[in-house]
N, C-alpha and C positions, 0 to 999 in steps of 0.2 A: 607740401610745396609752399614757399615762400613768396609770397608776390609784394609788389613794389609797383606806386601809383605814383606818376611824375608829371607835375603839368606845368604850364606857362599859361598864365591868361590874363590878358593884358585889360577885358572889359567883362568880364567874371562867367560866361557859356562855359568855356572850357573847364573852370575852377568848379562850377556844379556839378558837371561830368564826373570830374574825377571823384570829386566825394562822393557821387552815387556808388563809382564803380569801385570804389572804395570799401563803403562801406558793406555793400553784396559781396565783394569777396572777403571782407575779413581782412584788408591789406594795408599795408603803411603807406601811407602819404607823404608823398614832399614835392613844393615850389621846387622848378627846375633849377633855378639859384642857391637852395639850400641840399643839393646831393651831387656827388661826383660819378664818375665808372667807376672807380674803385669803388666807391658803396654801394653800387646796381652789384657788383659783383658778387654779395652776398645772400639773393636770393635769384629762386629758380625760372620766375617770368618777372618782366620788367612791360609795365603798362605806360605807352606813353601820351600825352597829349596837349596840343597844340590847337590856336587861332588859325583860321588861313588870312593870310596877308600877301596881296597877290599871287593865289597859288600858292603860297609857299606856309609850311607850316613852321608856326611860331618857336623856337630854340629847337628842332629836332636835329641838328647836327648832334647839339648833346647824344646821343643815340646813332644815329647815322657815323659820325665818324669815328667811334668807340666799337664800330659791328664786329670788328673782327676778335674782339673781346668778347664781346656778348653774346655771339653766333649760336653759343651751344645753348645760350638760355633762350624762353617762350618769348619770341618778341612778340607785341603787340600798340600798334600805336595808333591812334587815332586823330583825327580833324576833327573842328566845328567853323561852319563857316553858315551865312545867310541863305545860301543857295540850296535849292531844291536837288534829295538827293539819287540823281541820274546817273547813271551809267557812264554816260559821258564827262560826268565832274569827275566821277571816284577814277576814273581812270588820266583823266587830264591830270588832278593831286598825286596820283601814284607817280605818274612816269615823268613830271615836274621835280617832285621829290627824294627818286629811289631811281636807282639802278636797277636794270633787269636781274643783275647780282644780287643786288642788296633786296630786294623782292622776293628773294628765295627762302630769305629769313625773318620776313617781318610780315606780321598781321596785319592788311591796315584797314581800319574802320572810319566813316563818316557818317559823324553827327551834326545833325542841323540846331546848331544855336541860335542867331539874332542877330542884331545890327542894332547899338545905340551911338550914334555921332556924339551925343555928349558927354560920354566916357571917355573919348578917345583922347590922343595925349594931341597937341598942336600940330607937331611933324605929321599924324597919321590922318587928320584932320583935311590937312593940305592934298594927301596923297586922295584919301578918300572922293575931295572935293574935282580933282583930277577927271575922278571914277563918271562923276555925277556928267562933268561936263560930257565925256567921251560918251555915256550912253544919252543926254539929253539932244545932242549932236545927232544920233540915229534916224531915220525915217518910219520905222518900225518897229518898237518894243517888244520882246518877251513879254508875257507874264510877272517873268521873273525880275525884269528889268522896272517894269513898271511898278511893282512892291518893291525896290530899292531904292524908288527914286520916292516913294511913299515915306519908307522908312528914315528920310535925313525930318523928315518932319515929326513923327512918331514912331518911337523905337519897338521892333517888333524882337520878341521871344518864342523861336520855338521848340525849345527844350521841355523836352519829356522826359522821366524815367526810361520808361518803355523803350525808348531809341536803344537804349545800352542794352537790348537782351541778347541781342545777338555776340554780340561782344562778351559776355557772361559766359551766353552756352560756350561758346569757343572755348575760353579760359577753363573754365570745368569740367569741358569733357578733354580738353590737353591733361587734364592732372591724372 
């Protein structure tokens, strides 16, 4: 089986990801910018992954609007985003992102990467800054709010290998 590792990562979580998951399977890599559907269409699972920018995962249209092309091959796509990962995120990314259709066909994985504000590019900077006010606004933090509002100060990373085992077994026991 042929697999194909495809990412977008605009502040390099997601860029690590793919090279682990990369290189545990034995698979080609390419920047979302450097592959078309017509080249996904030459191998048998197509691994994808993405930043979440609110909610929303970084270029997966690439993939999403190609599905019906793609449908007979392993989807597999993933997130990495700052947020702790709950049941209730992985299903808010799912059904923000995918159709109940398009769900039928696609694996989706979240992995917890980082937040560093001074990677970011100006425009995401501002959106981000948005973020800060909206939860500094609150009368009550999460946890998780409160390590966000941590992290404009200090950039936190937490990316592990290990996150992606699941995502592996998946891959290798579809083959």
């Amino acid at each position: 089986m042929k697999t194909v590792v495809v990412y977008k990562s605009k502040s390099g979580f997601t860029k690590k990801y793919a090279e682990w998951i990369a290189k545990e399977l034995s698979a080609e890599i390419f920047e979302a910018s450097r592959i078309t559907a017509d080249m996904m269409m030459d191998y048998d699972t197509v691994v994808y992954g993405g930043g979440l920018y609110a909610v929303g995962i970084n270029g997966v249209k690439l993939v999403t609007q190609n599905l019906n092309r793609l449908k007979d091959k392993k989807i597999i796509i993933f997130a990495t985003g700052a947020s702790s990962p709950s049941d209730d995120v992985v299903k808010e990314i799912k059904d923000k992102n995918f159709t109940s259709e398009q769900q039928k066909y696609i694996r989706f994985f979240y992995l917890r990467g980082g937040f560093d504000y001074n990677r970011l590019t100006l425009f995401n900077k501002g959106l981000m800054n948005l973020l800060k006010l909206k939860i500094k606004n609150k009368t009550k933090l999460t946890p998780d709010e409160e390590g966000m509002l941590a992290a404009y100060e200090k950039p936190v990373d937490f990316t592990t290998k290990g996150n992606i085992n699941d995502l592996i077994s998946y891959v290798t026991k579809q083959k």
